[in-house]
N, C-alpha and C positions, 0 to 999 in steps of 0.2 A: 504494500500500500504506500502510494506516493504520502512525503511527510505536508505536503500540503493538503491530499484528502483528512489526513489525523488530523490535522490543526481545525479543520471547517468543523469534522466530528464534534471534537470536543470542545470547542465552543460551542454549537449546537446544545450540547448538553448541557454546559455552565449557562446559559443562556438561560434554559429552561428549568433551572434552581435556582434562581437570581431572584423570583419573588418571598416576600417574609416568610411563607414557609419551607418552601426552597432552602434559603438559607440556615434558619430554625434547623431542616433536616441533615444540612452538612453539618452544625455545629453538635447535634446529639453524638459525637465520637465517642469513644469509651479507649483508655489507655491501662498499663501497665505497665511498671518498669523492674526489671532483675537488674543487680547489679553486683558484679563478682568482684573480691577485694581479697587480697594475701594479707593474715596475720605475721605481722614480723614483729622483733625482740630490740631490743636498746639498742645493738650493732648494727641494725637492718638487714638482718638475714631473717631465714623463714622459722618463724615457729615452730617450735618441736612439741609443744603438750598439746593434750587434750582440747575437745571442743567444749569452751569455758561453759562451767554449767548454770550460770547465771542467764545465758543467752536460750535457754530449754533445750529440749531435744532435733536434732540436725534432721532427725526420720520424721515429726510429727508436727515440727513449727509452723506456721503458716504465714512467717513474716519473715524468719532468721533461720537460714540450712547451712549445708556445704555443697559445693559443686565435690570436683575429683580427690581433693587431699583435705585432709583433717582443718589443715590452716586456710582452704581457700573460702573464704565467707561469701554466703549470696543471701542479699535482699531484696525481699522482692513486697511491692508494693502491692494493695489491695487496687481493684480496679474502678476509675474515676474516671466522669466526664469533666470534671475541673482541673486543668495545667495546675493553678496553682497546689489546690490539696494532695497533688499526687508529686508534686515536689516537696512538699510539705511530710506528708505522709515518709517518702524516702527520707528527709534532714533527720525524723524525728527518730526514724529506727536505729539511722546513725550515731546520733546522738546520743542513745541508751545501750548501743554497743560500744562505743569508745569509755563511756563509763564503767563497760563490766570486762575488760580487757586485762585485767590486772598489769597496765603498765603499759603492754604489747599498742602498736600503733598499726594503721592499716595503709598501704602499699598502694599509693596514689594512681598506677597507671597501671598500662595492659602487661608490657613484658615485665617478666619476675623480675625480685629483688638480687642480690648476691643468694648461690644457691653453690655450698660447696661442692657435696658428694651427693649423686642424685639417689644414693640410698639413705638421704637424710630429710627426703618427699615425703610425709607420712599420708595414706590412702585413709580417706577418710571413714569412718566407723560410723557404724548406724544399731548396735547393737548384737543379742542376740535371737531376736526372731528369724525369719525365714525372708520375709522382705527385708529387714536389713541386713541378714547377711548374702541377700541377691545384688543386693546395691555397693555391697564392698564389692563385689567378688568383679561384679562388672566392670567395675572401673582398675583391678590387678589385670583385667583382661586388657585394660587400654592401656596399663604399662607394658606388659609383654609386646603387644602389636606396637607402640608407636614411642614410647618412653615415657617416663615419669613429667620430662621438662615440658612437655608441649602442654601437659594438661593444668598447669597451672599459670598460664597464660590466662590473662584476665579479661570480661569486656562486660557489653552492657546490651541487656535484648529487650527492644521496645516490642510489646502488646500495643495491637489496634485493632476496633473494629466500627463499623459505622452502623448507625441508628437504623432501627427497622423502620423509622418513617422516610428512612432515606432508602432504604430495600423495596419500599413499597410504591415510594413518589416512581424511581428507575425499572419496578417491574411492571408499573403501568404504562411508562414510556413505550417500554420494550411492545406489552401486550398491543399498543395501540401502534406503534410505528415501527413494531419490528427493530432488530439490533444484530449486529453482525455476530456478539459475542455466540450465539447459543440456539438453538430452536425455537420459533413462534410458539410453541405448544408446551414446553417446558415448564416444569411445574416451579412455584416457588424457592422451595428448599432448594432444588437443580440451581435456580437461574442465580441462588446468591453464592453457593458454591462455582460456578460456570464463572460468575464474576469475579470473585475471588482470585481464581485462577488466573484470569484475565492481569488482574490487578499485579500479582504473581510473576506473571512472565516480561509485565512492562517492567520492573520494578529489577530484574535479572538483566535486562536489556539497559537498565541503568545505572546498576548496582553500583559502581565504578563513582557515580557522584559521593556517595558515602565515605568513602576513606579520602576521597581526594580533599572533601571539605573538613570532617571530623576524625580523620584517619590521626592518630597520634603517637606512632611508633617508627618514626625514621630511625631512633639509636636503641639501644640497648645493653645494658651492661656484658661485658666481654663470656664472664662465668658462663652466659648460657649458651655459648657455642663451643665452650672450646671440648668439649668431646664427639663433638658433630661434626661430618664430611660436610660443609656446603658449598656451592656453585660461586658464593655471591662474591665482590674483591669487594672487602669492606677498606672503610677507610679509618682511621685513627687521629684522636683529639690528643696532645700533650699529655691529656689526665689517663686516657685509658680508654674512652668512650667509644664502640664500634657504631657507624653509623654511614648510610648511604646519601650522598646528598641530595636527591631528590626524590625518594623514597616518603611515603608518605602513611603506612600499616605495614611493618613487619608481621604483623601479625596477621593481618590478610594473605601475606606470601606466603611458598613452601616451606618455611621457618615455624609456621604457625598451624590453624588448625587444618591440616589436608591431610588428606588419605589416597596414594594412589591405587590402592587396591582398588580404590571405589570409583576410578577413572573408565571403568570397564560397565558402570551398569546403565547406564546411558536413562535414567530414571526421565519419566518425560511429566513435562507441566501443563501439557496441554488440556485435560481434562480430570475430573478428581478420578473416574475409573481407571484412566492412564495411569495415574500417579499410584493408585492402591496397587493395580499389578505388576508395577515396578519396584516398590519398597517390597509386598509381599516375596516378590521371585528374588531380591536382594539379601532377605532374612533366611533364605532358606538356600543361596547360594555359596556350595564350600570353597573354598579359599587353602592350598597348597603350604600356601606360606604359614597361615597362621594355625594350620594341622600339625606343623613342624612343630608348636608351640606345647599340644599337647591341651586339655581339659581335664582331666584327674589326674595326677603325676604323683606316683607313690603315695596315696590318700589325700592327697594337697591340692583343692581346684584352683588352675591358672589362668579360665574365664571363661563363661559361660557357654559356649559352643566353639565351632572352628571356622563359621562362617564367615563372610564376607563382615556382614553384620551381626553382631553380637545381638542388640535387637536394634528396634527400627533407627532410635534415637541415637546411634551413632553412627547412621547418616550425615558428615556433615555439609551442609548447605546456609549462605547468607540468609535466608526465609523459609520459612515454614510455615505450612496450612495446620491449622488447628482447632480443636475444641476440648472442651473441658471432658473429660473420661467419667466415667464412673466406676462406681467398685470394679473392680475386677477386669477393669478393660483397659485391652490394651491402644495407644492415640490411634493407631488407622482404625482398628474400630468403634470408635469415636466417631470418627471421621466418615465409615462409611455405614454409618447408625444412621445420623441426622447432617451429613455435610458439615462444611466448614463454619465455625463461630468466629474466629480471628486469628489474622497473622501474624507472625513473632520475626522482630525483623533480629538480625544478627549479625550483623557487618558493622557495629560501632563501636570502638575503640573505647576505652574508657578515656574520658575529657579530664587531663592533667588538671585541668583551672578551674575544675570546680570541687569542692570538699564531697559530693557526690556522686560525681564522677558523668554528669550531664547538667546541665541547663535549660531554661525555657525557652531560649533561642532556637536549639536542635531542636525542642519539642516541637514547637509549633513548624519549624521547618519538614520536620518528619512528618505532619500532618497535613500541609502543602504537598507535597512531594508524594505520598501513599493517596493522597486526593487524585494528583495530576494521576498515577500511574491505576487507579479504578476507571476514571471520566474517560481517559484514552483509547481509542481501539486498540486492538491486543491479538492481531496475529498469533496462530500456532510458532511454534519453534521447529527446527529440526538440527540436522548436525550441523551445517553449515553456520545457522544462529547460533547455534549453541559454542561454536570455535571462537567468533564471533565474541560471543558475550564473557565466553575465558580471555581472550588479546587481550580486551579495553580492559577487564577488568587488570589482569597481571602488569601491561603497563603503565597504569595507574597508581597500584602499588609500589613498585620501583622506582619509578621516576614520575610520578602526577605531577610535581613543580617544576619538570623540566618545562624550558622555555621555548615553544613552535610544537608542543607536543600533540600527535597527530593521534586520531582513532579511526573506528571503521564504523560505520551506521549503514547499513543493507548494503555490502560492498564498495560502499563508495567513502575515500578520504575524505574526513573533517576536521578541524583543531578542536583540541578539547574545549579552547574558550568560546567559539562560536558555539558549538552545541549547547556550551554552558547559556551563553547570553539568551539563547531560542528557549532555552529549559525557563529560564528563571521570567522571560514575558509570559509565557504560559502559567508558570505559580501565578506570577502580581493576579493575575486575572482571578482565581481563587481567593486569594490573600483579599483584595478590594469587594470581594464579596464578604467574605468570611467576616471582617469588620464591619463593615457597615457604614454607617453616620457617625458610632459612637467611640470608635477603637482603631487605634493605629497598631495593636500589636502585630499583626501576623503581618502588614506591609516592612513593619520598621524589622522583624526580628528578619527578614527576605532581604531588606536591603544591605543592615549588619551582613551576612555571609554573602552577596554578592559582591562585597568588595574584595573576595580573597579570591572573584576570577581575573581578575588581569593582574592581582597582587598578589602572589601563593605564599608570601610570607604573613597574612593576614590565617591561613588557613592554622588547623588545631598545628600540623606537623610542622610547618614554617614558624610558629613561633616556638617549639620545641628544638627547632636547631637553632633559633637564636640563640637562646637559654645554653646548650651545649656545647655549642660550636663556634657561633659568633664571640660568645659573650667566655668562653672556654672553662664550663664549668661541668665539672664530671658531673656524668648522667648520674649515677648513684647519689654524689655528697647532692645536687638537685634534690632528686625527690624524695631523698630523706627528708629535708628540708621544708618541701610540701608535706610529707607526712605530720612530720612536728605543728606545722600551722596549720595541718587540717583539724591535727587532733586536739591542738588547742581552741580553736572556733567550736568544736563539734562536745566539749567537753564545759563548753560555758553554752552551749546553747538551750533555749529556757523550755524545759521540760516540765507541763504544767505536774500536781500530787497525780491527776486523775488518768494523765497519757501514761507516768511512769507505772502507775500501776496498775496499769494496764496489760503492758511490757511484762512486769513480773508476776501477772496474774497468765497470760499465755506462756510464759515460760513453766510457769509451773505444770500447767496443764498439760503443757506437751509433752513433758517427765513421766507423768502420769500414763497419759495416752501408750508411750513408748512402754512404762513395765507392766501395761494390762496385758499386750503384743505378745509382749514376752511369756507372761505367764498363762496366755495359753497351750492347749497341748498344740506341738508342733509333727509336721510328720516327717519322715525324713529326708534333709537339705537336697539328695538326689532324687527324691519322687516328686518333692514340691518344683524342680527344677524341668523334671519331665514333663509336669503338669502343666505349666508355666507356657512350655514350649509347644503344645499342643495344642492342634487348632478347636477342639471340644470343649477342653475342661480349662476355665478362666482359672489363674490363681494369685489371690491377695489382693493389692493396691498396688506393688510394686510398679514403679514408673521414676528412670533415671534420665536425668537433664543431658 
């Protein structure tokens, strides 16, 4: 589709949500924010105890967990249509974790702190039920296949989903004028999954704006390469600092989270039926390599099968289709119960300059930009798109602030900043609705990050090498540095009697929940395992990030 048909499209479309309830219906969004942070120690190395039991149990919290290792803390916020409560919401959990830290401070950015001996990772515990020791066991499965280092690598996954008055305005559209996404005859449920997808595949096709704007890992302290063969000729600061100079997400690179194993399953986004018997045939696809690895090894399991996928969830990909699971089930059938509820985006870095590790500038950018990539026409993919959408995105990564730095949009050369400049009149067009008469924000947070396209030292990464490079100050003594002022803001910040014990009211609970778990009768670890694994007999709660 020529990019002037898209543009008539989707105008077309903002067009026809431009009246008060229009608007009204773009603004009912619903968000959520995880966000992942390393416990480190007075030196700025990685915590070695326990997960502090002031913060409740890591299996049963529903505010405070761990991702892969004991020390990597993830918070995840309750779901909000107000920016501000849900940045609110996240300052505040922060705030009652830096309190019950005994000292320990939290690890400002995506790549690790100083990490001596990587047998000094400790894999995070969840107990002794059967779901929690599913959920260790899974993640010793992610050390054998890929290493300790890469899984505690940090970042931030925005939740979104939009109002069903906005599901409802767009499937009457569709009903009354037809829509290229999907079938005239298509049922509800179909047409917002169908759309979703849609949203999905623009969103893959742009992914690439992400790191380039909020990407914030150009350097990285040295410790976590030097046991690693890599490709890349880094370069070196006076202090020790390894960093590329126009690089913009190490952590979006081969450095970070990829799996080539999973280079071969060619998983397609075209449709959610597509997408199911791709993850399904991926779960159930073995894998040579990680056979070698072994699954019970003299009584001692080393991870949960030998497949490709260990289960679906370590797929990894920038986006995922999602909905809330129930007992016993597992996300695709979730997903292919009732379709998609909302996407979880996952290509954003953690943001060095904020005590958070995000802002209401990305937010609201995020919701511009997940707008623009719904309202757009949305082409199938195939390989060709697909190589396509790996180029831009890996050159972007490496070098996103190179200067004349060129992409591809349906085989045809562009510069990144032109695309940019085309991207960002299409937001304003949203953003001028989205406000109104009353509100500059989503114009002004659009025009704050549109200055970092002709300026890349404006963007998250570009002033990360100021800080290291320009200004020649070791990445580590840095964000130790950050750490100390985050933990001092976050440890005077005002926590009313009623939030905090709140905080220690779910903590407790979670304690509780975790030794009911426990003290039921369990069966045993390899039948519940088979169980598990079978496409009949659902088993537990079990569900790993």
């Amino acid at each position: 589709m020529k990019e002037s048909t898209k543009l008539k499209s989707f105008n077309e479309k903002v067009e026809h949500l431009s009246d008060t309830q229009g608007r009204e219906a773009l603004l009912g969004m619903l968000r959520g924010i995880e966000r992942e942070a390393l416990r480190i120690d007075e030196n700025g190395h990685l915590a070695q105890d326990g997960h502090p039991e002031a913060l409740g149990s890591a299996l049963t919290h529903s505010r405070i967990t761990t991702d892969y290792s004991e020390a990597l803390l993830e918070f995840i916020t309750p779901v909000s249509h107000s920016i501000d409560d849900l940045l609110e919401g996240l300052t505040q959990t922060h705030a009652y974790s830096v309190r019950n830290l005994n000292g320990q401070k939290l690890w400002p950015v995506s790549m690790p702190c100083y990490v001596g001996e990587v047998s000094d990772i400790p894999v995070a515990r969840y107990g002794s039920s059967n779901n929690g020791k599913m959920k260790t066991l899974y993640r010793k499965g992610l050390t054998h296949r890929y290493g300790a280092l890469m899984q505690i690598i940090s970042g931030v996954h925005f939740n979104f989903s939009v109002s069903q008055d906005l599901w409802q305005r767009l499937y009457d559209d569709k009903m009354t004028n037809g829509a290229a996404c999907c079938s005239k005859n298509i049922s509800f449920e179909d047409f917002i999954s169908e759309s979703y997808f849609g949203l999905i595949r623009n969103y893959r096709r742009l992914v690439w704006v992400l790191p380039y704007l909020f990407g914030s890992t150009p350097a990285l302290c040295s410790s976590f390469i030097k046991d690693q063969d890599v490709d890349f000729e880094f370069k070196k600061t006076g202090k020790g600092t390894l960093y590329l100079p126009y690089a913009t997400s190490l952590r979006m690179s081969d450095l970070g989270y990829t799996n080539k194993e999973q280079d071969t399953l060619n998983i397609s986004y075209n449709s959610l039926p597509d997408y199911l018997e791709g993850v399904g045939a991926a779960i159930k696809m073995p894998s040579k390599k990680f056979e070698k690895i072994g699954i019970n090894v003299d009584g001692e399991f080393r991870q949960l099968n030998s497949n490709i996928l260990q289960i679906e969830n370590e797929f990894y990909a920038p986006i995922r289709a999602k909905r809330v699971t129930q007992k016993g089930e597992k996300p695709s059938q979730a997903l292919a119960r009732a379709g998609v509820e909302y996407i979880e985006v996952r290509a954003l870095d953690v943001n060095p300059f904020s005590p958070v590790g995000i802002d209401a500038t990305q937010v609201r950018f995020l919701d511009l930009f997940l707008l623009y990539c719904l309202l757009s026409p949305s082409e199938d993919t195939d390989a060709v798109g697909d190589a396509e959408i790996a180029a831009n995105l890996k050159a972007v990564v490496l070098e996103g602030r190179k200067p004349g730095l060129e992409l591809q949009r349906n085989g045809k050369t562009i510069s990144l900043t032109q695309w940019m400049h085309e991207l960002f009149g299409q937001l304003n067009t949203i953003a001028k609705l989205l406000d109104g008469d009353d509100s500059h924000a989503y114009q002004t947070a659009l025009s704050t990050w549109s200055e970092a396209i002709d300026d890349p030292d404006k963007t998250l990464s570009g002033r990360v090498i100021n800080e290291v490079v320009v200004k020649g100050t070791d990445h580590s003594v840095w964000v130790k540095q950050l750490a100390n002022d985050y933990h001092e803001f976050l440890s005077h910040y005002p926590l009313s009697d009623e939030v905090e014990q709140g905080y220690e009211n779910e903590a407790k609970k979670s304690l509780l929940e975790q030794h009911s778990l426990e003290a039921q009768p369990q069966d045993n670890f390899a039948t519940f395992l088979a169980h598990y694994f079978s496409d009949l007999v659902p088993a537990g709660t079990f569900e790993a990030k």
